[in-house]
C-alpha positions as CSV (number, residue, x, y, z in Angstrom):
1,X,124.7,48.9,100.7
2,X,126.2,52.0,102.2
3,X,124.6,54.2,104.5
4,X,124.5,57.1,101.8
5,X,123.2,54.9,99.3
6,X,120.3,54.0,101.4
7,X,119.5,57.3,102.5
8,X,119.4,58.0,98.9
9,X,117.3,55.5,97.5
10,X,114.3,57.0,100.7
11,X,115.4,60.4,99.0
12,X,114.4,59.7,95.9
13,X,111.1,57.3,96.8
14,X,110.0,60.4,99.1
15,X,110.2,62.3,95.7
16,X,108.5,60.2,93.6
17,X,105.5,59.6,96.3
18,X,105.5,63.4,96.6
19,X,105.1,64.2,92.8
20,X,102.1,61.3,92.7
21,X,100.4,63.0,95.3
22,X,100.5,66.5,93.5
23,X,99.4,64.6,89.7
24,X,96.6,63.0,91.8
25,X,95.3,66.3,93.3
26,X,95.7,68.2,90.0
27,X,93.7,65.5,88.4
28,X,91.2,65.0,91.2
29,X,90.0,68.8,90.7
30,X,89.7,68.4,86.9
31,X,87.6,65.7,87.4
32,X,85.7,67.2,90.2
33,X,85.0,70.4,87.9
34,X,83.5,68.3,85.1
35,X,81.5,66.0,87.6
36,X,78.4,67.5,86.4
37,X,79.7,67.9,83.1
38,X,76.7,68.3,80.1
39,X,74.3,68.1,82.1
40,X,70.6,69.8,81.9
41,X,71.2,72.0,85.0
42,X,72.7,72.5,88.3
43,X,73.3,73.9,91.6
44,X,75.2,77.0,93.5
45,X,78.3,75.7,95.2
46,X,81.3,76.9,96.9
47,X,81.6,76.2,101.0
48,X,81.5,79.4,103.4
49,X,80.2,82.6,103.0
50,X,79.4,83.2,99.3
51,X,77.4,86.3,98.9
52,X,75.5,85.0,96.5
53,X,71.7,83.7,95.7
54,X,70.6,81.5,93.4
55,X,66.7,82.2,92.1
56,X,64.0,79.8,90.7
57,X,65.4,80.5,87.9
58,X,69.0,78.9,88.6
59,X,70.7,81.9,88.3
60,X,72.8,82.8,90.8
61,X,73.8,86.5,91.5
62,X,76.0,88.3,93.8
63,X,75.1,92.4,94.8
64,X,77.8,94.9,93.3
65,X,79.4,95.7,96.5
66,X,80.1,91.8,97.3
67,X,81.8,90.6,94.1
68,X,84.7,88.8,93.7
69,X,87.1,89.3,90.6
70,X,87.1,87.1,87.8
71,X,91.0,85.6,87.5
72,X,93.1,85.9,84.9
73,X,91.8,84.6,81.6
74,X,94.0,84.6,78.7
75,X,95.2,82.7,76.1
76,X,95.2,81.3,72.8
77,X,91.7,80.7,70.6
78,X,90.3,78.4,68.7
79,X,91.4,80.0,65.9
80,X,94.9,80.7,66.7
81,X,94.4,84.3,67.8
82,X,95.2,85.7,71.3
83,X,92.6,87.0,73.7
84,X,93.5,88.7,77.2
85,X,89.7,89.2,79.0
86,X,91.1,92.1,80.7
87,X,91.5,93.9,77.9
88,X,88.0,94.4,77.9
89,X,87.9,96.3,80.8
90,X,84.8,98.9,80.5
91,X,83.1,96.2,79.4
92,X,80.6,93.5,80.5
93,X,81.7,90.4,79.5
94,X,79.7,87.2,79.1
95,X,81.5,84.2,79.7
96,X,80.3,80.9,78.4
97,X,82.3,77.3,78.8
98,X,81.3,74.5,75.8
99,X,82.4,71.8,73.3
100,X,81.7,70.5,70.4
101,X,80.6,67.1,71.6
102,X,78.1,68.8,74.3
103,X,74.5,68.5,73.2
104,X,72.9,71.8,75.4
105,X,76.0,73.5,74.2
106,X,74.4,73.2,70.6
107,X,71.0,74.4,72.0
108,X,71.9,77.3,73.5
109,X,75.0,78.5,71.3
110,X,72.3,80.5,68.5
111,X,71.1,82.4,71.6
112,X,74.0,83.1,72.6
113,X,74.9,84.5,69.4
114,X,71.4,86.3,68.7
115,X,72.0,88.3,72.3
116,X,75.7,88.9,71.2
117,X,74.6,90.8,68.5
118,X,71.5,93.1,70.1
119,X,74.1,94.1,72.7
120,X,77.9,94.5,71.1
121,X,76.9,97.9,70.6
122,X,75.9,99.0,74.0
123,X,79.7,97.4,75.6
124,X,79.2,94.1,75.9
125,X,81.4,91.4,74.6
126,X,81.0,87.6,74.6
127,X,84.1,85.6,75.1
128,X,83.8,81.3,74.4
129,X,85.9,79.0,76.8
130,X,86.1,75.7,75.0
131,X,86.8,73.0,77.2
132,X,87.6,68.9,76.8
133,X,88.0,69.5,72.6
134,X,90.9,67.2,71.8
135,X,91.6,69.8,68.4
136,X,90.7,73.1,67.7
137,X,89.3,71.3,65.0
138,X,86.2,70.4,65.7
139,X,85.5,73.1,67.8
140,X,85.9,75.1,65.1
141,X,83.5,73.3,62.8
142,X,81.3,73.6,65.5
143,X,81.3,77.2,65.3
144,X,80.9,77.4,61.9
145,X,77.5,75.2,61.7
146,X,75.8,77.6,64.8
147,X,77.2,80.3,63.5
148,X,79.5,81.4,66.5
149,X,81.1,84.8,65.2
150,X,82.5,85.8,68.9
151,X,86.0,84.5,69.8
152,X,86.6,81.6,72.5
153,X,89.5,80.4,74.1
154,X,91.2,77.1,73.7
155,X,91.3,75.2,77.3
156,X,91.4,71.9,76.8
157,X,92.2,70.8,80.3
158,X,90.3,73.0,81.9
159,X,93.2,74.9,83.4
160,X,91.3,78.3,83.3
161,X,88.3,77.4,85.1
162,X,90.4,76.0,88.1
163,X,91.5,79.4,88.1
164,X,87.9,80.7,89.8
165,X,88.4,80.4,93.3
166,X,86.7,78.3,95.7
167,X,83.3,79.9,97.0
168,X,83.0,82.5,94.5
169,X,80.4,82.1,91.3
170,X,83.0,79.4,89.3
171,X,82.1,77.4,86.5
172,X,81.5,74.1,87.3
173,X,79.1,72.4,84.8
174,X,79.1,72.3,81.3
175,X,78.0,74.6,79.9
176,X,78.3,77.6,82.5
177,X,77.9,80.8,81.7
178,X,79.1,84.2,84.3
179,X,78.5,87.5,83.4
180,X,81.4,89.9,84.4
181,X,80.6,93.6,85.2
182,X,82.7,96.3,84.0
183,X,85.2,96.0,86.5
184,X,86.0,92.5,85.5
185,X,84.0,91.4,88.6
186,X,81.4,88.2,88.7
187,X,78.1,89.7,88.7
188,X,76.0,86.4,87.7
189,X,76.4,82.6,87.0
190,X,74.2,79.9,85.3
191,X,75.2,76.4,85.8
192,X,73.1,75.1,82.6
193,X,71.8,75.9,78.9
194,X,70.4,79.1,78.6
195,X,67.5,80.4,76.5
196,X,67.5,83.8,74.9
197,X,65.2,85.2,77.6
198,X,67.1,83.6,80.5
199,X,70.2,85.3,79.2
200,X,68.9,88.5,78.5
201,X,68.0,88.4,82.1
202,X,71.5,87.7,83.3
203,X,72.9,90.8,81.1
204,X,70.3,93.3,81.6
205,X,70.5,94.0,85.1
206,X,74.5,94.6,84.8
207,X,74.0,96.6,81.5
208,X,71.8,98.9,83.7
209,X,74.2,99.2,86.6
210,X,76.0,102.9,86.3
């Protein structure tokens, strides 16, 4: 074997170690976002200084002048519209990640809905994140059955949560709810299924802010 053709054949396996590396990472921090996955509760997280405390309650806030923006979210729906949350702008936006097969999903989706409605007409708008649904399919039906009339996004890798950066108020359980303030900034997070009265607390306090 030539000297070119060996130097090629460590040319190539360099590449192919290279690209294995890169799936493994991807796929590490997929899995490390949906460690705590459907569960009951969970914890702030996020290394460094985060500017933000998490109460009794487990709601973690952050004070107006120490927010960090919300990234990018955009993207097809569940039912084959197309959302861009930066169009809502103005707005507070409540931000809730769920699927069909998640049990406290179900529990807390007809509060989610009941708040939705006492407040779309005071500028606030609730945007769905459906995560880990194989189909739009069932995510869907599961709308329909809870009677989910707000619209959702369609993620079902997960790629828009591992848009939140490291340290700020990110999702990382499912469900997760954040509550964006109307300059598309993360004003507060839960990291587990909400009751009407526990969500009404996360939106006041932002619908009050001038």
């Amino acid at each position: 074997m030539s000297a070119d053709s060996r130097a090629s054949q460590r040319s190539n396996r360099t590449t192919v170690r290279v690209r294995r590396r890169a799936a493994l990472t991807a796929g590490a921090a997929a899995c490390a976002l949906f460690a705590t996955a459907c569960s009951s509760g969970g914890t702030s997280g996020g290394g460094g200084d985060t500017n933000f405390v998490t109460g009794t309650d487990g709601i973690a806030t952050v004070a107006k002048g120490e927010r960090h923006q919300a990234p990018e979210l955009s993207g097809e729906t569940v039912d084959g519209g197309q959302l861009d949350v930066a169009d809502y702008r103005g707005k507070i936006v409540v931000l809730n990640v769920w699927g069909s097969w998640c049990g406290p999903c179900r529990a807390e989706a007809k509060n989610f809905e009941k708040v939705y409605q006492d407040t779309k007409d005071q500028g606030v708008r609730f945007v769905g994140i459906n995560t880990r649904d194989t189909s739009t399919a069932a995510a869907l039906r599961f709308e329909e059955e809870q009677g989910v009339t707000y619209p959702s996004l369609y993620d079902p890798s997960g790629k828009l949560m591992l848009r939140f950066e490291k340290g700020t108020l990110n999702p990382q359980a499912i469900p997760s709810t954040l509550v964006l303030d109307r300059d598309g900034k993360i004003a507060s997070r839960a990291l587990q299924p909400l009751t009407e009265e526990k969500l009404r607390k996360m939106v006041d306090p932002v619908l009050a802010e001038k």
